[in-house]
Short mmCIF file of the C-alpha atoms (twelve columns), coordinates in Angstrom:
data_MODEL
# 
_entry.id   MODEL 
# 
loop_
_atom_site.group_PDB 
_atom_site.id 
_atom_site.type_symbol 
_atom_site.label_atom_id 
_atom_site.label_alt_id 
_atom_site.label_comp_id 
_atom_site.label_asym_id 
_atom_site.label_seq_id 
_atom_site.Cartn_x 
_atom_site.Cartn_y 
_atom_site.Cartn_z 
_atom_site.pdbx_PDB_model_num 
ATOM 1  C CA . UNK A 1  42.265 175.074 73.922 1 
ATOM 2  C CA . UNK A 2  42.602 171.979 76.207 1 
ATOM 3  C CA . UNK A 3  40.265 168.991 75.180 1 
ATOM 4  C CA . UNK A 4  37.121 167.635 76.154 1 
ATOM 5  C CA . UNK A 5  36.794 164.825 78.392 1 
ATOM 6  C CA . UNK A 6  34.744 161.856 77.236 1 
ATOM 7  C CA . UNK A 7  32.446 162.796 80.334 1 
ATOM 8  C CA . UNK A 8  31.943 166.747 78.632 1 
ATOM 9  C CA . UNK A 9  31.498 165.349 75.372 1 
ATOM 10 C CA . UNK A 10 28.939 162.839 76.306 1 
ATOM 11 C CA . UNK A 11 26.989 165.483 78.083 1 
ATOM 12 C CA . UNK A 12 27.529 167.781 75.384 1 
ATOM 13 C CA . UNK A 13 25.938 165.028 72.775 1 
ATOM 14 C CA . UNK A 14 23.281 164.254 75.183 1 
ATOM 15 C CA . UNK A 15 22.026 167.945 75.090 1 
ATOM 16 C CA . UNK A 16 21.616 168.078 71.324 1 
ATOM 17 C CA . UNK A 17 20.145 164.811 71.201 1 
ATOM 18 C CA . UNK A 18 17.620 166.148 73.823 1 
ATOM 19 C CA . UNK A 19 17.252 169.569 72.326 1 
ATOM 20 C CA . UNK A 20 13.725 169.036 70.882 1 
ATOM 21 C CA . UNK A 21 12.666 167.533 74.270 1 
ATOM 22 C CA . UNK A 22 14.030 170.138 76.138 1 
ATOM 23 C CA . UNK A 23 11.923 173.082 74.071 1 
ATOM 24 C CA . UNK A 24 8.836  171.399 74.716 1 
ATOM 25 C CA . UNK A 25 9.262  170.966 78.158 1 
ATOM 26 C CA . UNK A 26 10.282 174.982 78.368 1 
ATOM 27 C CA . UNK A 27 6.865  175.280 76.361 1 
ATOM 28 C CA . UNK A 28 5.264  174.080 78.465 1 
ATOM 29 C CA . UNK A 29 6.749  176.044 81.493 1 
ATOM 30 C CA . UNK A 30 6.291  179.300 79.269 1 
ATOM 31 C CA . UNK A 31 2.682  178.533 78.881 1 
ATOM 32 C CA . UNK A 32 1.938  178.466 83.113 1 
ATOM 33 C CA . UNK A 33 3.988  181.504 83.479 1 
ATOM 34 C CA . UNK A 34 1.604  183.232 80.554 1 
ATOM 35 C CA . UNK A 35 -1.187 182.494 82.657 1 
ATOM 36 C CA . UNK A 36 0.204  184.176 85.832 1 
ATOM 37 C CA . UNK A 37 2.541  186.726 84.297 1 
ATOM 38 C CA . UNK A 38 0.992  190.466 83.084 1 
ATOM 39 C CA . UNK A 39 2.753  193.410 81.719 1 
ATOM 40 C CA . UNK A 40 6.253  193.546 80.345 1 
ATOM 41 C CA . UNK A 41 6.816  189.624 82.400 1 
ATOM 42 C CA . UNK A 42 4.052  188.620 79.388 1 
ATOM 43 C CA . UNK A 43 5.621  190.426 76.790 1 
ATOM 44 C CA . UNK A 44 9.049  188.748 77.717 1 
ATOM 45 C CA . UNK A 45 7.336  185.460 77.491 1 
ATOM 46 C CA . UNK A 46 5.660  185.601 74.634 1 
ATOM 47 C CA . UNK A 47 9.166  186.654 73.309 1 
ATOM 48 C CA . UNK A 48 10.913 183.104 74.652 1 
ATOM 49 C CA . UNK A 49 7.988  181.230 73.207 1 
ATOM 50 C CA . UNK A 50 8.572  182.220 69.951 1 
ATOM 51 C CA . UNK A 51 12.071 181.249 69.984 1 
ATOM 52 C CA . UNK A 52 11.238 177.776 71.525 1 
ATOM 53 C CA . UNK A 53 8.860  177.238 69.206 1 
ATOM 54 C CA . UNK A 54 11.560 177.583 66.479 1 
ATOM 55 C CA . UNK A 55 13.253 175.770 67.760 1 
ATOM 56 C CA . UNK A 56 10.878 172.749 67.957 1 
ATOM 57 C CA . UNK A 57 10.043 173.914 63.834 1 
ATOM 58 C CA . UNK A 58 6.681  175.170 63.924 1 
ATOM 59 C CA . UNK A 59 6.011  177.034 61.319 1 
ATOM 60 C CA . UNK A 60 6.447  181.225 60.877 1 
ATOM 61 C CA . UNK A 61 2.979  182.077 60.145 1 
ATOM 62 C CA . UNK A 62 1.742  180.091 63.136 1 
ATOM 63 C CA . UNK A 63 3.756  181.411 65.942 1 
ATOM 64 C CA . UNK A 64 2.976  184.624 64.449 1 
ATOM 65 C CA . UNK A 65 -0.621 184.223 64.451 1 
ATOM 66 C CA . UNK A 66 -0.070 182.875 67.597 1 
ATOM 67 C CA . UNK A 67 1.620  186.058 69.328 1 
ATOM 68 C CA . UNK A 68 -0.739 188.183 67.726 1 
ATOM 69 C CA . UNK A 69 -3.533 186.386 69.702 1 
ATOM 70 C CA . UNK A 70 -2.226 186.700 72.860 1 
ATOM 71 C CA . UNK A 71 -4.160 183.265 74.036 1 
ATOM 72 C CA . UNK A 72 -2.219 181.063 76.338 1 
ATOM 73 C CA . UNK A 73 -5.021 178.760 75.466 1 
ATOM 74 C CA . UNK A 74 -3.949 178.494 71.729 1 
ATOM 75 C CA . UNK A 75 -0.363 178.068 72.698 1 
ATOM 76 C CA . UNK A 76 -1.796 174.594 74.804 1 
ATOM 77 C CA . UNK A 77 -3.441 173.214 72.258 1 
ATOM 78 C CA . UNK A 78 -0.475 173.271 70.183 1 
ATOM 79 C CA . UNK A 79 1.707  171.910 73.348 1 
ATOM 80 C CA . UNK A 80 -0.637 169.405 73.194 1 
ATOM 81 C CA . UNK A 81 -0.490 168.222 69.660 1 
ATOM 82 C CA . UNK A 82 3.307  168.706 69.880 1 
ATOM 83 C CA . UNK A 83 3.561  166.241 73.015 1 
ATOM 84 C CA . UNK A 84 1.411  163.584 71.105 1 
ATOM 85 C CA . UNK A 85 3.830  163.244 68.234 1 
ATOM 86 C CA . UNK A 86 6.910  162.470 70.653 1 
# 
């Protein structure tokens, strides 16, 4: 396996540096499309929330309660709170 240059490696360390920043900006994304989106296009985006959530470690129980809402509105607020703290 050839080597990484320092170029791949920086952009590789930039990305998991970023990673946090990244999810909440796909939150964010996720929560216009889940406003616009109905039928299994929903369903698909509730799914990716739930993973970017994890990602940015909310807890279980809320993204649960979240996805058993089914309120883009809820989803905001959180966005919201989450953007403050960065």
């Amino acid at each position: 396996m050839p080597q990484r240059s320092r170029y791949q490696q920086r952009v590789i360390k930039n990305y998991y540096d970023n990673r946090e920043s990244i999810a909440l900006q796909r939150v964010q994304e996720l929560v216009t499309e889940l406003y616009l989106a109905e039928g299994k296009a929903r369903e698909k985006h509730w799914k990716s929330l739930a993973g970017h959530l994890e990602a940015l470690g909310v807890a279980p129980a809320t993204i649960d309660h979240l996805i058993q809402q089914q309120q883009p509105e809820l989803v905001a607020n959180l966005v919201t709170k989450l953007a403050a703290k960065e």
